[in-house]
C-alpha positions as semicolon CSV with decimal commas, in nm:
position;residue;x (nm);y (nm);z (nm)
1;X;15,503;17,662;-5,733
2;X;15,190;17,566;-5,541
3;X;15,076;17,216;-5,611
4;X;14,754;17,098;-5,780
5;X;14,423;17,106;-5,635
6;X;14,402;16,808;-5,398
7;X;14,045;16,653;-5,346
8;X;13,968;16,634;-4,954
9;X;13,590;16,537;-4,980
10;X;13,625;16,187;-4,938
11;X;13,884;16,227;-4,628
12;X;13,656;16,526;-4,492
13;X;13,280;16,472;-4,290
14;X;13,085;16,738;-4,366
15;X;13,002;16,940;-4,053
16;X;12,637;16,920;-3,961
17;X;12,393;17,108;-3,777
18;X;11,985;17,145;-3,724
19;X;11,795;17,376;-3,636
20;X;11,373;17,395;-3,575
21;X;11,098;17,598;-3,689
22;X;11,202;17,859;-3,409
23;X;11,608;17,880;-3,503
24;X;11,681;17,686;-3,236
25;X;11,968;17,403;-3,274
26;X;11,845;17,097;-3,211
27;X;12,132;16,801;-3,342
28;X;12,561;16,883;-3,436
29;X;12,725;16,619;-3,565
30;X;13,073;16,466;-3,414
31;X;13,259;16,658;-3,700
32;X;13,098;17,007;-3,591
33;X;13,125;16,964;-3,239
34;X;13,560;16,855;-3,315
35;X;13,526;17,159;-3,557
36;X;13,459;17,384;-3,248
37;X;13,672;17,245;-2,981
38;X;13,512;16,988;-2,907
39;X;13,686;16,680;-2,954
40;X;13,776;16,411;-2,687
41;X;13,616;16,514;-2,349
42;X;13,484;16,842;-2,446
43;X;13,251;16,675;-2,666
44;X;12,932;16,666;-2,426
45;X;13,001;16,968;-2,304
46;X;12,983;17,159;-2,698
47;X;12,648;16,990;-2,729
48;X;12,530;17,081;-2,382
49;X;12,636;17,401;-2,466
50;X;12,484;17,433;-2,842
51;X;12,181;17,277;-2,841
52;X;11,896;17,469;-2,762
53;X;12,064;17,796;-2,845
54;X;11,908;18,051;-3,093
55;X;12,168;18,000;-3,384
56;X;12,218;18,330;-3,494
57;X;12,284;18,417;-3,115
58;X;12,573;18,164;-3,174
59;X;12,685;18,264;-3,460
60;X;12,645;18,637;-3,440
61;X;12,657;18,867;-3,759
62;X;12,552;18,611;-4,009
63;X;12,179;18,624;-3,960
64;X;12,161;18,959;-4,213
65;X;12,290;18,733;-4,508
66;X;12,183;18,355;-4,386
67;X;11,859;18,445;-4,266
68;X;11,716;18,505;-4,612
69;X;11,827;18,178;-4,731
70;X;11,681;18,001;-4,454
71;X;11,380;18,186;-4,547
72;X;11,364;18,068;-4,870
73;X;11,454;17,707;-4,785
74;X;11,166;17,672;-4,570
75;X;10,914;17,915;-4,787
76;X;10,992;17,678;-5,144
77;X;11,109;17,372;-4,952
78;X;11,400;17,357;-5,177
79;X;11,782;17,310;-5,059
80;X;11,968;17,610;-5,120
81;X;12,375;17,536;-5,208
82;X;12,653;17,782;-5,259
83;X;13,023;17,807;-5,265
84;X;13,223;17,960;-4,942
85;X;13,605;17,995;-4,895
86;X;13,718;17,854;-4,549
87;X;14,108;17,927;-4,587
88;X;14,371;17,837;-4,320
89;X;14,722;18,030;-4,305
90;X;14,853;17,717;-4,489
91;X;14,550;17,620;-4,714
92;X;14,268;17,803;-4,936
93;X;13,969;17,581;-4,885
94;X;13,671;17,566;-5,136
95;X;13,393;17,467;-4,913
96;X;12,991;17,416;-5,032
97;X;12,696;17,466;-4,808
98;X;12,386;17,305;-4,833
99;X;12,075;17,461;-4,674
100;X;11,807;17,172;-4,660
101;X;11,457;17,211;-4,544
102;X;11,350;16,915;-4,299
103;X;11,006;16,829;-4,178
104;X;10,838;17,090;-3,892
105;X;11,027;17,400;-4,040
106;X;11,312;17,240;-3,919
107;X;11,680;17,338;-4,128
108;X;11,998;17,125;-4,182
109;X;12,324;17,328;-4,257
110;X;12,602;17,084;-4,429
111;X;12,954;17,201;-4,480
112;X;13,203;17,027;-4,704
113;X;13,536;17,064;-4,838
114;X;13,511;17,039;-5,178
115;X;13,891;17,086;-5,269
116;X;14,201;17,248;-5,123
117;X;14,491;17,460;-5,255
118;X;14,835;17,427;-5,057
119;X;14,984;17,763;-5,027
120;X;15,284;17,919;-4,877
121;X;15,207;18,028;-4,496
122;X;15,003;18,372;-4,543
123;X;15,001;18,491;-4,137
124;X;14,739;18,798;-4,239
125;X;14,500;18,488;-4,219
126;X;14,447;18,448;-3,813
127;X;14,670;18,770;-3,729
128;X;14,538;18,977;-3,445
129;X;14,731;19,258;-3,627
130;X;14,994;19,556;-3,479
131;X;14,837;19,821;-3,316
132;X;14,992;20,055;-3,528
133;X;14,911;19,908;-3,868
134;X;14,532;20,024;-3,945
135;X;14,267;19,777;-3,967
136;X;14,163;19,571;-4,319
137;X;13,862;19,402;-4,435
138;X;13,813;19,037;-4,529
139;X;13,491;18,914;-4,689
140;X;13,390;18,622;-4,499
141;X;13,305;18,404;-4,800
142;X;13,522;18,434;-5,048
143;X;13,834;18,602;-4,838
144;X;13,943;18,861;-5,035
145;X;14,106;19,119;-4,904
146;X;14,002;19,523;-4,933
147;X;14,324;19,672;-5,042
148;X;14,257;20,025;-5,108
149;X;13,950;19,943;-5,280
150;X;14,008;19,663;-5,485
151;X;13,938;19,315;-5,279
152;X;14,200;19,102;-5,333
153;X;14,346;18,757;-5,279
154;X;14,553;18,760;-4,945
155;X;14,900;18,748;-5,057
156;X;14,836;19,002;-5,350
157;X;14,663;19,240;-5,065
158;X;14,943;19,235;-4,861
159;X;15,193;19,315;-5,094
160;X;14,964;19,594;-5,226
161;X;14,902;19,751;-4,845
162;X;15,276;19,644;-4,786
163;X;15,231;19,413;-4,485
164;X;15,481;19,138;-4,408
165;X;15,519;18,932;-4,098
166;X;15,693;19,169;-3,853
167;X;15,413;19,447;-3,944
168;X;15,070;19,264;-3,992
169;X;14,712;19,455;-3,969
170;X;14,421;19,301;-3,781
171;X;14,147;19,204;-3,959
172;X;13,802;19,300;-3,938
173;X;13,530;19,026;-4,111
174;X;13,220;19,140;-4,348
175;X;13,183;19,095;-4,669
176;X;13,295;19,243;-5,014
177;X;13,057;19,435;-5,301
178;X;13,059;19,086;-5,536
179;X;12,928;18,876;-5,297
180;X;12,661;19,074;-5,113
181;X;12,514;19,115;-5,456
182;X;12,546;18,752;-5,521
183;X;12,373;18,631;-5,185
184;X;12,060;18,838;-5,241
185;X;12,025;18,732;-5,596
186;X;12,089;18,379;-5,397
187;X;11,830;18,440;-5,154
188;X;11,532;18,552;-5,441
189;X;11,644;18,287;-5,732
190;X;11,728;17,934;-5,774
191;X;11,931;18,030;-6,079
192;X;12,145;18,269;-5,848
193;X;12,522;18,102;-5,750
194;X;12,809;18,291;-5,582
195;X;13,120;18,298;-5,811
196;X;13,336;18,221;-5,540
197;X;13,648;17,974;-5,610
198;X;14,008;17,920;-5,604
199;X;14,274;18,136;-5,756
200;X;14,455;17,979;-6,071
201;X;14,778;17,816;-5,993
202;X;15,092;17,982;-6,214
């Protein structure tokens, strides 16, 4: 039986980053910058390579669905917050984003853990996949799994599209019917929110 939720925001830093009026980063905090490699010596050489940088040239594929939210950040100078699933083979992770206008057009992005949910090791997570098994789809923010149709939890989609560790698919990111509808209600209302969360533990 998997434990209880376990509350990691106070043992967590949110990971931080700004950009300006023109997308550009301009500041990463010392969590983001460990968060992408960075920790130790490489530290100076993450910023050197982030700052300055376009950030949906950085973080390709995300400007279709972030984009309008940063759009409507700046437009109503309002912070825009939503749910997000950040899961690790070992962990499902509830994170929350906050979009946050600044002064000059300028954006802050916060990430934090909100809680986490040990599991038992689900490889499908970070697997590259067998050539022979065919591709899957995970949604990026609530990682669900396309199983034939019907997206999924991880371990329920692998025992649906009968994976197991010797025989694992790779695993192509986008995003899932529920939540496409729920971002661009997101990106119009204030009253939007994604319905993203943790499974219930049996």
């Amino acid at each position: 039986m998997a434990s209880a939720l376990l509350d990691l925001a106070p043992l967590a830093p949110p990971l931080v980053y700004v950009i300006d009026g023109q997308d550009r980063i301009q500041a990463v905090n010392d969590a983001y910058v460990a968060d992408v490699g960075g920790a130790g010596g490489d530290a100076q050489h993450v910023r050197q390579r982030l700052i300055g940088q376009v950030i949906w040239h950085v973080l390709p594929g995300v400007a279709e669905w972030y984009g309008p939210l940063v759009r409507r950040a700046r437009a109503e100078q309002r912070t825009v917050c939503f749910p997000f699933r950040c899961d690790t083979p070992d962990l499902r992770r509830l994170m929350r984003m906050r979009i946050r206008p600044e002064p000059g057009g300028a954006i802050s992005f916060e990430s934090a853990v909100v809680r986490v949910q040990p599991r038992p090791h689900v490889p499908l997570v970070t697997a590259t996949g067998d050539p022979g098994v065919p591709v899957v789809s995970m949604c990026s923010w609530c990682k669900r799994v396309d199983a034939a149709g019907d997206w999924l939890e991880v371990e329920d989609a692998m025992e649906r599209l009968g994976a197991d560790s010797n025989r694992l698919p790779s695993v192509s990111h986008g995003i899932c019917p529920r939540c496409l509808d729920e971002l661009a209600a997101l990106a119009h209302s204030p009253d939007a929110t994604l319905s993203i969360g943790l499974p219930a533990i049996t």
